[in-house]
N, C-alpha and C positions, 0 to 999 in steps of 0.2 A: 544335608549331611555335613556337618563338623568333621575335617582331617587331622591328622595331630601327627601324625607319622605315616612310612611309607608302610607298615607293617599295621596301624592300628587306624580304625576310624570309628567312630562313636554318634552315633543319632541325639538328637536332639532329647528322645524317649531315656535314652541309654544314661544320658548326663543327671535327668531328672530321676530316676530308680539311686543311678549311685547316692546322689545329694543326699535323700530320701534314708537311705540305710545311713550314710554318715552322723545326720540328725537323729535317727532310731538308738544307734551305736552310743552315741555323746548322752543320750538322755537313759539309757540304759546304765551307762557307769555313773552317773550323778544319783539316779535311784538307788542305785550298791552303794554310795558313800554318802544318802542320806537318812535321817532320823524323821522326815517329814515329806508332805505330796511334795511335787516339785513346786507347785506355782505357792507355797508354804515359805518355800525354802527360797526361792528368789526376793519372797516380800523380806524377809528374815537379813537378806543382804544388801538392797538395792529401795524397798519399802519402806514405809513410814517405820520411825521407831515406836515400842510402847512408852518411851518416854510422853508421845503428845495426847496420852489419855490424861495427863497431870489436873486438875481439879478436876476431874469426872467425878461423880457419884456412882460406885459399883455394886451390887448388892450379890451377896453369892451365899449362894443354899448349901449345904455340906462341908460346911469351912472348918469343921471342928479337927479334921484331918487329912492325908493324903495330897488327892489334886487340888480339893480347895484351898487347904491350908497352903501351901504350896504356893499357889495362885494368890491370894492374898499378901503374903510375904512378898513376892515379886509385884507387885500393883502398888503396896506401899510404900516398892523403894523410887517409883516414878510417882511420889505423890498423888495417889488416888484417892480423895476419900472412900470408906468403905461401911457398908453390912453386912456383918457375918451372919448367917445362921445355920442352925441344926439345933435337934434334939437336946443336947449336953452343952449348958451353961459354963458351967467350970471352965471345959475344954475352949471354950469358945474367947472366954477369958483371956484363956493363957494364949492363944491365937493374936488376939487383939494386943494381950504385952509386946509378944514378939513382934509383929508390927509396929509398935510405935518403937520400941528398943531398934530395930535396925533400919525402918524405915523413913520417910522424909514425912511424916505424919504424928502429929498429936492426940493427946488423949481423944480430944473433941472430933478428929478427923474419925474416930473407929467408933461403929454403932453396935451395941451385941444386940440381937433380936431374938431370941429362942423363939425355933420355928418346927412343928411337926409337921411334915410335905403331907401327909394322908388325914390331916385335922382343918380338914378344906373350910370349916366355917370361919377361921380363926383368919386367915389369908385374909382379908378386907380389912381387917383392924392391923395387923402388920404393916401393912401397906398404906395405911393411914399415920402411924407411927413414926414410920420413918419420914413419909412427906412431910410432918409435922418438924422432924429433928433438920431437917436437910432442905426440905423445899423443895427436890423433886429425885428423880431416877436417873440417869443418863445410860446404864448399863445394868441389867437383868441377868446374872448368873445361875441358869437353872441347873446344879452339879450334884443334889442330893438322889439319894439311890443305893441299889444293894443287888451282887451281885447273885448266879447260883450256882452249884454243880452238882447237878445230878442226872439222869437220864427222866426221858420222857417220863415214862410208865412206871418209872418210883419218885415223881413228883406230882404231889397231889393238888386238886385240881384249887383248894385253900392258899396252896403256895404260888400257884399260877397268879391266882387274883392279887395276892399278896406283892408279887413282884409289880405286876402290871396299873395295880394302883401307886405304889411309890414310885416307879420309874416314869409313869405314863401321867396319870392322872393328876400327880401331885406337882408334875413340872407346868403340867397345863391350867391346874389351877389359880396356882399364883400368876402364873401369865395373865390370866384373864384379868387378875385382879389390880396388875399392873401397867396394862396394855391402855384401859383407857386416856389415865395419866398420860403416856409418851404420846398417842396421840392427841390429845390437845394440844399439847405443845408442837406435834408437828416434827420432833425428831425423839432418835431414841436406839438403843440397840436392844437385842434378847439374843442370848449366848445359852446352847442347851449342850450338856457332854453327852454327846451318844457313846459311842464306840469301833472300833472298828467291827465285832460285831454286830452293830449293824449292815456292816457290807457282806461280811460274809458269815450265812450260818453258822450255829457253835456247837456243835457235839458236848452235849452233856451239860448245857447251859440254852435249854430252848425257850423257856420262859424268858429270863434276861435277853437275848438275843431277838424275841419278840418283840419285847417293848422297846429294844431300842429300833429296831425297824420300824414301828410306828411313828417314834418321835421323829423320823424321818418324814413319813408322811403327813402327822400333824403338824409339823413345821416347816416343814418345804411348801404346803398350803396356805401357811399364814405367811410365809415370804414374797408367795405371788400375789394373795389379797392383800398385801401391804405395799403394792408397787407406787402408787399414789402419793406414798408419805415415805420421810426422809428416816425410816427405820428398818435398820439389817437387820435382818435374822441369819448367825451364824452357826452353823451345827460344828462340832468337834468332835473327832473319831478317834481318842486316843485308842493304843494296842496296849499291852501290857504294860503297868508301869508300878515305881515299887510303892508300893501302900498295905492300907490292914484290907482290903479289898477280899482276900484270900478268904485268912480269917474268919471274916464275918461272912462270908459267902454260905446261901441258904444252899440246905444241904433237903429236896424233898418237903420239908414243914417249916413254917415262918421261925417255929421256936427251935430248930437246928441249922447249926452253923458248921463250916470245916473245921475252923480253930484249929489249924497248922501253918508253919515257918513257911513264909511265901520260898524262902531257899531251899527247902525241903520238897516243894512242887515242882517235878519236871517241866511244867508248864511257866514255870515265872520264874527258871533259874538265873535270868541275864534280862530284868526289865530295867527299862528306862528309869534314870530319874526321878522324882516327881519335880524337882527344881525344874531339868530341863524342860519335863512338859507343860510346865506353866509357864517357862519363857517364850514357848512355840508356841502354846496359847492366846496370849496376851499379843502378840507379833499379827496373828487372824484377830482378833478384835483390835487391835489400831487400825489395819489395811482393810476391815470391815468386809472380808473375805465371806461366803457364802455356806464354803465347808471346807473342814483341814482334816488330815489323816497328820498322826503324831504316833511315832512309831519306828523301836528299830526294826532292822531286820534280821529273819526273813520276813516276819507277819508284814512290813509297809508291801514288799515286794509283792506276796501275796495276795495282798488288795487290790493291786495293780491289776494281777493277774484273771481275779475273779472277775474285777470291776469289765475289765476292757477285752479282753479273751472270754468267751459269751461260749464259741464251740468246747472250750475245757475243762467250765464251770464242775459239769456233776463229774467228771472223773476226778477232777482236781479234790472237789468236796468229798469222794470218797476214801481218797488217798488221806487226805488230811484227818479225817474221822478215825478211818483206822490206828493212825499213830497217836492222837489224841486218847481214844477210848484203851488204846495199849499201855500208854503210859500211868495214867489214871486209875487203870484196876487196884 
């Protein structure tokens, strides 16, 4: 027994509880004043910078807008060479100017590659393409995808497949078609945006919220068969951030969208960034981080809460549904 006064004495147990909560306390006000997990947000200050990805070869799928573009913009101001792609050429263009206009990167440093994620035969000639232009890969950005809202039972089952092959299937199949490459060489990264739906179910988005639980487990699988070789598999959980994401959000049928002001959605009135999230991004692929949560709050907090509070989960999920499905009518 430790004495400390004539009136108090504390056990050796006593010393370790307080410690205990003091650490609980400090990391609890760090998650209220942060935009990322914590172990995100220490690499972000104390971590490698994305400055030393500089001649990397990066290739990123969905670069026409939002995160990717985003992400691109920020990769070329620490000289990354890069590849963009998506569906829309033009856009991917004006992507590649603004990269070299503000970035530390030349025409020759930006590749356009028009790629459709669900036109899986085409994937091997890509990837051909580019090794031809570059000579190899160094980093894999699987970000192309589309989001939903709608309820289970007024999304039909066209639109189900619909999501699950472009978010799921079409991130897996350029992997595969890229995967050999890196390992020949024996190093290599693959960077996939999940979401933080991923972690926690989404009322009104179950398809989307499916696939991105998969690429959890289709990649968290190819992370442990890849322990052998010197390549990371890094998932990314942004929460809301600002994009056309909304918009183009399948509403039920592959050929219906929202098509409304992300500012007009209760749901996306105060999102992030997308600068910021591509900085926090980029921050997890230098420190070659495992998986990041990117995200203000409350949603980071709630990840928290789902992730590691196990006894609160289904009440919590039902609390959050209700206001979710409330606000959305």
């Amino acid at each position: 027994m430790i004495q400390t006064t004539g009136f108090i004495s504390l056990t050796m147990l006593d010393l370790i509880v307080y410690a205990v909560l003091v650490v609980l306390l400090v990391q609890v006000f760090r998650l209220r004043m942060s935009d990322g997990d914590l172990s995100l947000m220490w690499c972000e200050r104390f971590g490698e910078s994305p400055a030393r990805l500089a001649g990397k070869v990066v290739w990123i799928t969905g670069a026409s807008s939002g995160i990717g573009e985003a992400l691109a913009v920020e990769l070329s101001r620490a000289g990354v060479e890069l590849v963009l792609s998506a569906r829309r050429e033009e856009e991917l263009r004006r992507v590649k100017q603004r990269c070299v206009e503000t970035g530390k990167v030349t025409d020759d440093d930006v590749m356009v590659v028009p790629l459709d994620s669900v036109a899986y035969d085409t994937h091997a000639g890509c990837v051909q393409r580019v090794l031809a232009h570059f000579g190899r890969v160094d980093i894999l950005v699987n970000n192309s995808g589309r989001t939903q809202r709608s309820v289970f039972w007024e999304t039909s089952l066209e639109g189900d497949r619909f999501i699950l092959e472009l978010d799921v299937v079409g991130q897996v199949s350029l992997t595969k078609a890229v995967l050999p490459h890196m390992m020949e060489r024996g190093e290599g990264q693959i960077v996939v945006t999940s979401s933080l739906s991923g972690i926690i179910p989404t009322p009104r988005g179950s398809a989307y919220s499916g696939s991105k639980f998969a690429l959890h487990g289709m990649f968290g699988a190819l992370r442990a068969e890849l322990h052998s070789y010197d390549i990371n598999v890094l998932i990314v959980c942004p929460g809301p951030v600002e994009s056309k994401v909304v918009q183009n959000a399948m509403v039920g049928e592959p050929s219906k969208s929202l098509n409304i002001d992300p500012k007009l959605d209760p749901v996306h009135v105060d999102d992030m960034s997308a600068a910021r999230c591509a900085r926090l991004f980029t921050v997890g692929m230098a420190n070659r981080l495992d998986e990041v949560w990117i995200s203000k709050n409350p949603s980071l907090t709630f990840a928290y809460i789902y992730a590691y509070l196990p006894f609160m989960k289904n009440r919590f999920l039902k609390t959050m549904a209700k206001r979710v499905m409330k606000k959305t009518q």
